[in-house]
N, C-alpha and C positions, 0 to 999 in steps of 0.2 A: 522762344526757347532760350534757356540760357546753358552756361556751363563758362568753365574756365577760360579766361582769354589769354592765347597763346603769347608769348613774348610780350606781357609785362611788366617782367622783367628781365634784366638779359639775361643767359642760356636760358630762357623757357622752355626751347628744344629737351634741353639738357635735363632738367627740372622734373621734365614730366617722362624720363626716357623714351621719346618718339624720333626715330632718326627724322632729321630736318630733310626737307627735299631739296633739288639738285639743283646748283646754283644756275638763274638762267643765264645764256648769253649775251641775252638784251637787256644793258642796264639803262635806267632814264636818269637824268640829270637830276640831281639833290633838290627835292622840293623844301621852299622853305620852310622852315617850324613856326608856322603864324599861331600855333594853336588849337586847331583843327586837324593837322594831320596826324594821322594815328585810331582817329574817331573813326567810327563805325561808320562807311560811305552809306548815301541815300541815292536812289536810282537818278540816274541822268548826272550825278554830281562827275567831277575829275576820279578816276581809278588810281588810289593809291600805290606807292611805290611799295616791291619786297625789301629792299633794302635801301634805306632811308637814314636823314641824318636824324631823326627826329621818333620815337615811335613811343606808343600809349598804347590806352585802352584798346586791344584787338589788334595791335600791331607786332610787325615781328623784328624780334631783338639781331640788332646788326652781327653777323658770323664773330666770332671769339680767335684770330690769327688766320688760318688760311682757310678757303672755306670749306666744310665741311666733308665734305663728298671727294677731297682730294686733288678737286679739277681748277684751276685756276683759269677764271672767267676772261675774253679778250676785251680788245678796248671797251672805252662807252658805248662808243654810237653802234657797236651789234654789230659790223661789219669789217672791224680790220683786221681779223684774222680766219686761217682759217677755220672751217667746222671742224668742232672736238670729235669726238668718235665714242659710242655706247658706251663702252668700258670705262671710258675719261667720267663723261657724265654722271652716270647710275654706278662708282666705281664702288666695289667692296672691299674695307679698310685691312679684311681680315678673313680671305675667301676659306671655304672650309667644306667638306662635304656633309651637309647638314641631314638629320636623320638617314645615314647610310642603310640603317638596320632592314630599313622599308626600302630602301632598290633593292637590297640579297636578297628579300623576303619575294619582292616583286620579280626579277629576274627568278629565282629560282619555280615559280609558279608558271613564267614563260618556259624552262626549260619543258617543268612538268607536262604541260598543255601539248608542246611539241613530240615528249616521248610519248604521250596517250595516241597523239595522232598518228605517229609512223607506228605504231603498234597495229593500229584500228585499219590503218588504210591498204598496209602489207596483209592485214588476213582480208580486206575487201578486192583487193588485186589477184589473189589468190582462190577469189571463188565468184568470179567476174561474172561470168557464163552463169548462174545460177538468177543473180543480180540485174542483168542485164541483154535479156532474153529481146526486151520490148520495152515499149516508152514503158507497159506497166508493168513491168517485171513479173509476170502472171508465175513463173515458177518458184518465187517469194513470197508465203502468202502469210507470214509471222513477224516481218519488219521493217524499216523505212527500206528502199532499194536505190537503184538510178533514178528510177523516176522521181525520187524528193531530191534528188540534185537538179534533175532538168527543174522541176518546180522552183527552188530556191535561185537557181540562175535568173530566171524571170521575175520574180521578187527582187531582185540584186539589181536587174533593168530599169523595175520600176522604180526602185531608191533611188539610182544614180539621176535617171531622169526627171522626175519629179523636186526633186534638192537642188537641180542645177537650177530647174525653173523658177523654182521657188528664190533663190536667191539672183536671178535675173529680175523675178518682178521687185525685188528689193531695189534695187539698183531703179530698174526703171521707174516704176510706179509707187516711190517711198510714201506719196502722201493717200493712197488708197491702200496702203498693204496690209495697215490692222485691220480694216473693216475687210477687204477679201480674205485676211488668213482664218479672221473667227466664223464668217459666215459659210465660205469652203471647208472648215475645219467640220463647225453643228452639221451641215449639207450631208458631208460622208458618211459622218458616222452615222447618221439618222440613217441614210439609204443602206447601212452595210445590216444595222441591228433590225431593221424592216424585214431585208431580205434573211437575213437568218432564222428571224421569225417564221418569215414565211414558209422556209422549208423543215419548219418545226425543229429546229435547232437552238435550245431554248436558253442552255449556260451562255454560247456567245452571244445572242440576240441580245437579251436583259442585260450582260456587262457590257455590252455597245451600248445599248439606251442607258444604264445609267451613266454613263462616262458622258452622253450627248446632251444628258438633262442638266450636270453638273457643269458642264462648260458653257452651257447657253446661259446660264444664270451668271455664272462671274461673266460672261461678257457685257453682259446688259449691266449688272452692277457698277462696271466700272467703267461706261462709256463718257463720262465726262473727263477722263484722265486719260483720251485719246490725242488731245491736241500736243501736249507736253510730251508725248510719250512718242508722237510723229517729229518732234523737233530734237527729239536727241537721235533718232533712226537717222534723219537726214543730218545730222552732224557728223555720228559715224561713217554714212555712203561718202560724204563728203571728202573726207581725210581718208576712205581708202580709197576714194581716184587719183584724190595726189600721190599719195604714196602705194604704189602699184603692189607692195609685194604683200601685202592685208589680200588680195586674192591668189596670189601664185600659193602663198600658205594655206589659205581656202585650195586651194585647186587641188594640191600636194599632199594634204591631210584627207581632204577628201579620196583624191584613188587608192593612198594607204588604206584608209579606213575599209573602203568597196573591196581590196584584197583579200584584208583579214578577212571580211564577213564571209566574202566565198570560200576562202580554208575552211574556215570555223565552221560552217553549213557540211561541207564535206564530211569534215571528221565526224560531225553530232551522227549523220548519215552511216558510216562504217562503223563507230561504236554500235549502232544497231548488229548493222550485219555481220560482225563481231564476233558479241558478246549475248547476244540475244539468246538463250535458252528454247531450243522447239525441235524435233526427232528431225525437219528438213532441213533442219541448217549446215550446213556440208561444212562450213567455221569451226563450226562445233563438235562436228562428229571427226571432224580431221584433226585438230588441234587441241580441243576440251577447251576447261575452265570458263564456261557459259554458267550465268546466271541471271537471272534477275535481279537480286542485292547488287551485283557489282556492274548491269548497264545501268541503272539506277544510280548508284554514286558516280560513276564514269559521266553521268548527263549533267549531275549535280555540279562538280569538277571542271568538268569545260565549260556551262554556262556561269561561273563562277569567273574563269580564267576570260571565256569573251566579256564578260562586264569592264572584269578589269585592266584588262588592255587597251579595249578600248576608252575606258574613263579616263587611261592614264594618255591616248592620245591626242583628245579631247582637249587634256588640260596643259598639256605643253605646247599642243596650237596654241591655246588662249594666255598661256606666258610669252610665248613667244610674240604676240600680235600685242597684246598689252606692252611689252614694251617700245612698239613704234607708236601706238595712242600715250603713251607714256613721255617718251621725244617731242610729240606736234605738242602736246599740251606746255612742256616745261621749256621745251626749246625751239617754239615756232619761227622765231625768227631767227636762229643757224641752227637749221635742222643737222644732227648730227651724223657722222657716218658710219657705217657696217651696225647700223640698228638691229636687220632681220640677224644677220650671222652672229653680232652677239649677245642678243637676247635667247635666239636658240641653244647656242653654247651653254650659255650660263642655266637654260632650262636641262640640258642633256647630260652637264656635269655635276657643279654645287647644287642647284637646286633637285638634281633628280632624284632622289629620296624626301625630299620634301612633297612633290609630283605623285609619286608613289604613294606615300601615306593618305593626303587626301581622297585620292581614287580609290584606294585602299574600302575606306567608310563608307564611298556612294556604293563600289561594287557588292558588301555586305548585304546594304540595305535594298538594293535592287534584287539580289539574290532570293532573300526574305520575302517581298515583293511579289515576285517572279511563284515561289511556291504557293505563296499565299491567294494567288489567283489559278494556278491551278489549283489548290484545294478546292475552290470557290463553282470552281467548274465541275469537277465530279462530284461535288454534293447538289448541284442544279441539275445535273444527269441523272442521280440517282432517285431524284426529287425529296429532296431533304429541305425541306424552305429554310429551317432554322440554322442550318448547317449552312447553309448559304449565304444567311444574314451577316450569322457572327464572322462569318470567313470577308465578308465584304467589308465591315468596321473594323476588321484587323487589316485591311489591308488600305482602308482611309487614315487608319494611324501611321502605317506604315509610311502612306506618301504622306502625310507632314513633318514625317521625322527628316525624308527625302529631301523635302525642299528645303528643312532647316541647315540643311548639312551643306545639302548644294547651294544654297546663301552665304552662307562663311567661307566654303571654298572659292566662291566666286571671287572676293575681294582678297583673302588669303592671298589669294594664286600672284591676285594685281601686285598686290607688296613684296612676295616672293622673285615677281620679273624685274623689277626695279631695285631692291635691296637685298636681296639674297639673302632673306633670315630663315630662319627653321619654321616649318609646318605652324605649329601652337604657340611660338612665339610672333611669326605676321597675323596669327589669326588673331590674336589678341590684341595686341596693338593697333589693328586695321580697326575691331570692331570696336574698341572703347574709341578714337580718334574720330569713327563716321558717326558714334554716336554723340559723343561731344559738339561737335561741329555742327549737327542737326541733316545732314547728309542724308539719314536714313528717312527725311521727310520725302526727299525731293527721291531715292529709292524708291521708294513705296508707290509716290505718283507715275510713277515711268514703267510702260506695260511690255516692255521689251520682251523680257524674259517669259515670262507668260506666255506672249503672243509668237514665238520663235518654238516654245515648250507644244502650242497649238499648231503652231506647222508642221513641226515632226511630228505630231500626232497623226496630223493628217495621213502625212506620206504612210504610218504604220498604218494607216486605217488602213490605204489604199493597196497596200501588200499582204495585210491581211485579207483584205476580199478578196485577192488574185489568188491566194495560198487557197481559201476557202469553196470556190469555184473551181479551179482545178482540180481541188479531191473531188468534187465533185461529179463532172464531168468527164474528169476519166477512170473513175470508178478501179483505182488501183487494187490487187488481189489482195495484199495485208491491210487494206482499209477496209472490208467488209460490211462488217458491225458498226464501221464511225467511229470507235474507239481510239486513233488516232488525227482523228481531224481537230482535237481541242489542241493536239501537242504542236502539229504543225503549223496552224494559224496563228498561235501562241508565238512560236520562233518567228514565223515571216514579221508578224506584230515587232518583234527584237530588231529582227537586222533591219525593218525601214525607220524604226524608230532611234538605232543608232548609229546609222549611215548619214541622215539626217539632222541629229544633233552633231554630228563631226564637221560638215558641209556650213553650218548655220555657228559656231563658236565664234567665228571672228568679229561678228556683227554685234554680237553680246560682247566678246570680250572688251571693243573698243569702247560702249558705254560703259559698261564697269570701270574699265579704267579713268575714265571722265570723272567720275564720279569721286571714285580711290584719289585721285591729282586733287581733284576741288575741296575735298576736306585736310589732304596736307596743307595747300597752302591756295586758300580761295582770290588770294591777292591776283595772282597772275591770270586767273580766268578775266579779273575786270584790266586789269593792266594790257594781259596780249591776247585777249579775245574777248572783246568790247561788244563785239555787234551778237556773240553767240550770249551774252552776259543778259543783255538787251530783249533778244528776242526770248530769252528763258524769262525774265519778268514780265513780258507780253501775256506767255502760255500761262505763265504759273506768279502771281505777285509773291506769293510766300519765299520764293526762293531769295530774297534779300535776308528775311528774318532768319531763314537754314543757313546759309554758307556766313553767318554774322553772328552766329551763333555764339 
C-alpha cells in the first residue's frame, strides 16, 4: 500500500494537520545516521527511534521547540523521574467544551425520559391492586402488568449472568473464545428459531433462522482471520491484568448499565398501565387522556431514550478504557498516573458532547432498526410474504448503515480520549490517518468486533427465549391472542443485547485503541513493544506492509 510518508519533512505533523502523539517517556540513545535510518524497517531488523538525529523516508521529523503535547519528557534512560500524569501526557492545548449543543440535546432527552417515567409509574402506583392481583395479573387483561416486570427482572438475571461469564471465559480461555462464542452464538439461535417454530410461532422462528443462517456464514468465511484476531484479544486481556481498573470500569459500567435496564423495563411496563386505552383500565377511567397514539409515541420515546443512554454509556466506558490502552501503548515504560480519573474526566466534561453526538446517530439508527423488525413481525403474523421480505432488506440496510456508523465511532471516540477534539473533526482525521497508514488492513483482519457483536447476540438470544417461554407458560390474561409476545421478546432481545454490549466495551475498546496508537505513530509499537510487533508478523506477514505504509 502506499500513501504519504509522515515526517519527510520537518512539521509533517504540521503539514498534514494530524496532532502528533504524545511524547514517550522512554527515550533511546541517538542512533547514528549511517544511511539507513529513517528507511522503512524489515522484520527482525533494529526498531527505529521516534525521535532521532537523523529521519527520511517514513520517518518522523524531530518536535519543532517544546514538544508538542506540552509535557516535557524526563531523562534518557526512562527512569529518572517521576511518572507524568494523564493530563501532562494526552494534555489539551486549548480545552473547550466541544459540540455542547449534543449534551443539552442529550441531557434534555434524560430529563424527558425521567418525566415520562414518574408520570407513568405514579399512575401504575395508583392502581396497583388492579396490576397486581397475581404473578398474572388476571384482572389486566388489556396490558403489560407486574407480571412483565417479574419477567423482565429474570431477563435482567440472565444478562448480568451470562456477560459476567462471558467475559470470565475471555480472560480464561482467550485462545478458544472465538470458536466457543461463534459456535455458542449458531447453537442458540438455531435452538431458539427451532423451538418457535415448533410452537408455530412463525415471525420469530424465520427471524432467528435467518439471523443464524447469516452468522453461520460469516463465521465460516472468516475462519482464517481467527489466529490474528486471538492475538490482539490476548494482548488486550493482557494490559487489562496489569492495569486492573480496565475491569473495575467493566464492573462499574456494567451495574450502571443492569440499573438502567431495570428502570427502563419498569417504566415501558407502566406507560402500558397508564396510557393504554380499554373500559377496565381504572388509569384511565380515574385520570383520562388514554390513547393509543400517545402509548404508541410514549413507547417510541423511551425506547429512543434507552438506546440513547445507553449508547452514550457505552461510549464513555470505551473513552475512558481507551485512554489507559492509550498510556500502556505510548507510555509503557513510565506508565502515567490518575489515567482512569482523567481520561473519565475529560470524557464527562470536554468531550461529553462529543459522546453525546456520536451515540446520538447509533441511537437513530437503532431506533429505525428496532421498528423495522417490528414491522417485519406483523407482516409474518399477518402472512404477508412480501411484506416481510421487503421489511427484512430494509432492515439489512439498515444494519450496514449500523456498522458503518459504529466503525467511525469506534475510533472517533479513540481520538476523542486522547486529544479531545470535536465529534467530525476526530472522526475525520482518525479515518483519513488509519487509512493512510494502511491500519484498516490489519482492522479488517481482526474479528474482535464481530465476535464480541456475536456474544451479545447470544446473551439477547438467551433472554429472548426466557422472555418467550415465560409468556408462555404462564399464559398471562392481556397475552391471550399472542398479540404481545412479538413486543416482549423483542425488548428482552434489547436489554440482553445491551447489557451485554456495555459488560464487553472495554475488550474492544482496548484493540481499537491499539490500533488508533499504531497509525499515529507505528515507530513505538517496534521500539517499546517488540515481541507483540513480532508475534503480529507471525499471525499476519502483511502487517509490515500496513503500519509502513
Amino acid at each position: 500500500m502506499s500513501g504519504p510518508q509522515y515526517g519527510a519533512q520537518p512539521g509533517g505533523y504540521y503539514n498534514n494537520n494530524y496532532p502528533p502523539p504524545p511524547p514517550n517517556s522512554y527515550q533511546m540513545n541517538p542512533m547514528p545516521n549511517d544511511g539507513n535510518y529513517g528507511q522503512q524497517p524489515q522484520y527482525g531488523g533494529p526498531p527505529p527511534q521516534q525521535y532521532g538525529n537523523g529521519y527520511g523516508d517514513g520517518g518522523y521529523a524531530p518536535p519543532q521547540g517544546p514538544p508538542p503535547n506540552g509535557y516535557k519528557p524526563p531523562p534518557t534512560d526512562g527512569y529518572g523521574g517521576p511518572p507524568p500524569s494523564y493530563d501532562e501526557v494526552f494534555k489539551v492545548q486549548k480545552p473547550k467544551y466541544n459540540d455542547w449543543w449534543a449534551g443539552l440535546l442529550f441531557l434534555a432527552t434524560v430529563a424527558g425520559f425521567v418525566a415520562v417515567s414518574a408520570i407513568s409509574l405514579h399512575g401504575y402506583a395508583d392502581n396497583r391492586s388492579q396490576n397486581n392481583s397475581s404473578l398474572n395479573g388476571q384482572r389486566n387483561n388489556f396490558g403489560l402488568t407486574t407480571h412483565t416486570i417479574y419477567l423482565f427482572v429474570w431477563v435482567l438475571i440472565c444478562a448480568i449472568v451470562l456477560s459476567y461469564g462471558y467475559m470470565w471465559m475471555a480472560r480464561k480461555f482467550t485462545k478458544q473464545f472465538i470458536y466457543a462464542t461463534g459456535i455458542l452464538n449458531i447453537v442458540m439461535g438455531l435452538v431458539t428459531a427451532l423451538y418457535m417454530l415448533s410452537r408455530k410461532y412463525w415471525s420469530g422462528g424465520i427471524v432467528f433462522l435467518i439471523f443464524v443462517v447469516l452468522q453461520a456464514l460469516f463465521f465460516w468465511s472468516c475462519r482464517s482471520r481467527i489466529p490474528f484476531s486471538t492475538l490482539m484479544l490476548q494482548t488486550a486481556i493482557d494490559v487489562s491484568k496489569v492495569h486492573g481498573h480496565v475491569y473495575l470500569v467493566s464492573a462499574v459500567g456494567g451495574f450502571i448499565g443492569t440499573l438502567f435496564a431495570a428502570y427502563w423495563a419498569i417504566t415501558l411496563v407502566a406507560v402500558y398501565i397508564k396510557f393504554e386505552p380499554d373500559p377496565n383500565n381504572a388509569a384511565c377511567r380515574n385520570a383520562g387522556g388514554c390513547s393509543s397514539g400517545k402509548v404508541i409515541g410514549l413507547i417510541v420515546f423511551i425506547t429512543f431514550a434507552g438506546y440513547w443512554i445507553s449508547e452514550w454509556l457505552k461510549n464513555t466506558i470505551h473513552t475512558t478504557v481507551a485512554g489507559i490502552y492509550g498510556s500502556w501503548y505510548f507510555n509503557s515504560r513510565n506508565y502515567p498516573t490518575k489515567v482512569t480519573r482523567g481520561a473519565l474526566k475529560r470524557s464527562l466534561t470536554y468531550s461529553f458532547g462529543s459522546i453525546s453526538l456520536g451515540s446520538l446517530f447509533i441511537a437513530i439508527i437503532n431506533l429505525i432498526r428496532q421498528l423495522a423488525q417490528a414491522a417485519q413481525q406483523n407482516a409474518a403474523q399477518e402472512g404477508d410474504i412480501l411484506g416481510t421480505i421487503l421489511w427484512c432488506i430494509f432492515g439489512c440496510l439498515i444494519g450496514i448503515l449500523d456498522w458503518l456508523v459504529e466503525f467511525i465511532n469506534r475510533y472517533a471516540f479513540c481520538h476523542i480520549a486522547l486529544y479531545g477534539k470535536a465529534y467530525f473533526a476526530a472522526a475525520k482525521d482518525t479515518w483519513k490517518m488509519v487509512k493512510e497508514r494502511g491500519i484498516d488492513a490489519l482492522i479488517n483482519e481482526c474479528l474482535i468486533g464481530p465476535v464480541l457483536t456475536f456474544g451479545a447476540t447470544f446473551v439477547a438470544y438467551a433472554c429472548g427465549l426466557i422472555a418467550y417461554l415465560y409468556m408462555v407458560y404462564t399464559k398471562p390474561a392481556y397475552n391471550d391472542g399472542g398479540g404481545f409476545t412479538p413486543v416482549v421478546v423483542a425488548f428482552a432481545f434489547l436489554i440482553g443485547l445491551q447489557v451485554c454490549n456495555v459488560f464487553t466495551t472495554p475488550l474492544t475498546s482496548g484493540i481499537d485503541t491499539i490500533f488508533v496508537a499504531m497509525a499515529w505513530d507505528p515507530e513505538v509499537l517496534m521500539r517499546d513493544h517488540p515481541d507483540l510487533y513480532h508475534r503480529m508478523v507471525g499471525v499476519y506477514p502483511h502487517v509490515q506492509e500496513a503500519i509502513h505504509a
